[in-house]
C-alpha positions as CSV (number, residue, x, y, z in Angstrom):
1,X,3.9,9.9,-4.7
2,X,7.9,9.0,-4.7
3,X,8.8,8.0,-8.3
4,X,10.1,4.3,-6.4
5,X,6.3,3.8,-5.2
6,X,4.7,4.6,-8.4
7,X,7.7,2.5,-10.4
8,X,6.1,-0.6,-8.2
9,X,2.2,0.3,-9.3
10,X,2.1,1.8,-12.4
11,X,-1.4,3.8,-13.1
12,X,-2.3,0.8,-15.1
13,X,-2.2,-1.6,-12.3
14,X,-3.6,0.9,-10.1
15,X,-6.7,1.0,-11.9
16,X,-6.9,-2.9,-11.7
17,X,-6.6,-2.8,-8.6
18,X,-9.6,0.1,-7.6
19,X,-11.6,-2.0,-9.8
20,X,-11.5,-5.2,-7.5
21,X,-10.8,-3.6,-4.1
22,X,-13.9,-2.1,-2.0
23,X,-13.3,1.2,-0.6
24,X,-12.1,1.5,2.9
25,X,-14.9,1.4,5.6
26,X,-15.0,4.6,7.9
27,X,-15.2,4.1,11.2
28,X,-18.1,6.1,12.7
29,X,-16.6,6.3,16.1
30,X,-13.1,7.9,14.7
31,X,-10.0,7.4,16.5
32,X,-7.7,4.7,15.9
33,X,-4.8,4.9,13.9
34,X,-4.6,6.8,10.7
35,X,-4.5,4.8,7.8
36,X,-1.8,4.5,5.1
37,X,-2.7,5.1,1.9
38,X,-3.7,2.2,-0.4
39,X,-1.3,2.3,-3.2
40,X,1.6,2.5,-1.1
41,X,0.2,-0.7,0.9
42,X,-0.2,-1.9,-2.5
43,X,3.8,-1.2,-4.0
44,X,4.8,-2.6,-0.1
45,X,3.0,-5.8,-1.2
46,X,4.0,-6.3,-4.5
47,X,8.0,-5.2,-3.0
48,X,7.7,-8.0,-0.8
49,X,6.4,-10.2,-3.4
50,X,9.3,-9.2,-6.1
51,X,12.1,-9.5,-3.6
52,X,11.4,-12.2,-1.4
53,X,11.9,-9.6,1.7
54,X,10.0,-10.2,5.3
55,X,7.5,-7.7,6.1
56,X,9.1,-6.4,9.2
57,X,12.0,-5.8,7.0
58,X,9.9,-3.4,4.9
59,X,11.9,0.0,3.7
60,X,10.5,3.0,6.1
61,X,9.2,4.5,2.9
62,X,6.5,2.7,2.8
63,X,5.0,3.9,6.1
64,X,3.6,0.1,6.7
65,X,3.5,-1.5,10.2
66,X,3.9,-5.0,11.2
């Protein structure tokens, strides 16, 4: 994981998070768009929250649609 992402969730807060946070459901039918990962939906989330940014104005390293 880019040093940036992991700056944004340390393990620490990483491991919070797992704790509260069901795993993702599969989809028994497959298809559909391939998911991002987790914690770099979470570091997008808290970026956003930090800097006051709009979604759609997200860095491309985070890989997150709007």
């Amino acid at each position: 994981m880019d040093a940036f992402l992991r700056r944004l969730v340390p393990d620490e807060l990483w491991e919070l998070f797992q704790r509260v946070v069901p795993p993702a459901p599969t989809r028994p039918q497959g298809g559909g768009r391939r998911r991002v990962d987790d914690r770099t939906i979470l570091a997008a989330i808290v970026y956003v929250a930090t800097t006051g940014c709009a979604w759609r104005q997200l860095p491309p390293v985070f890989g997150a649609s709007w």
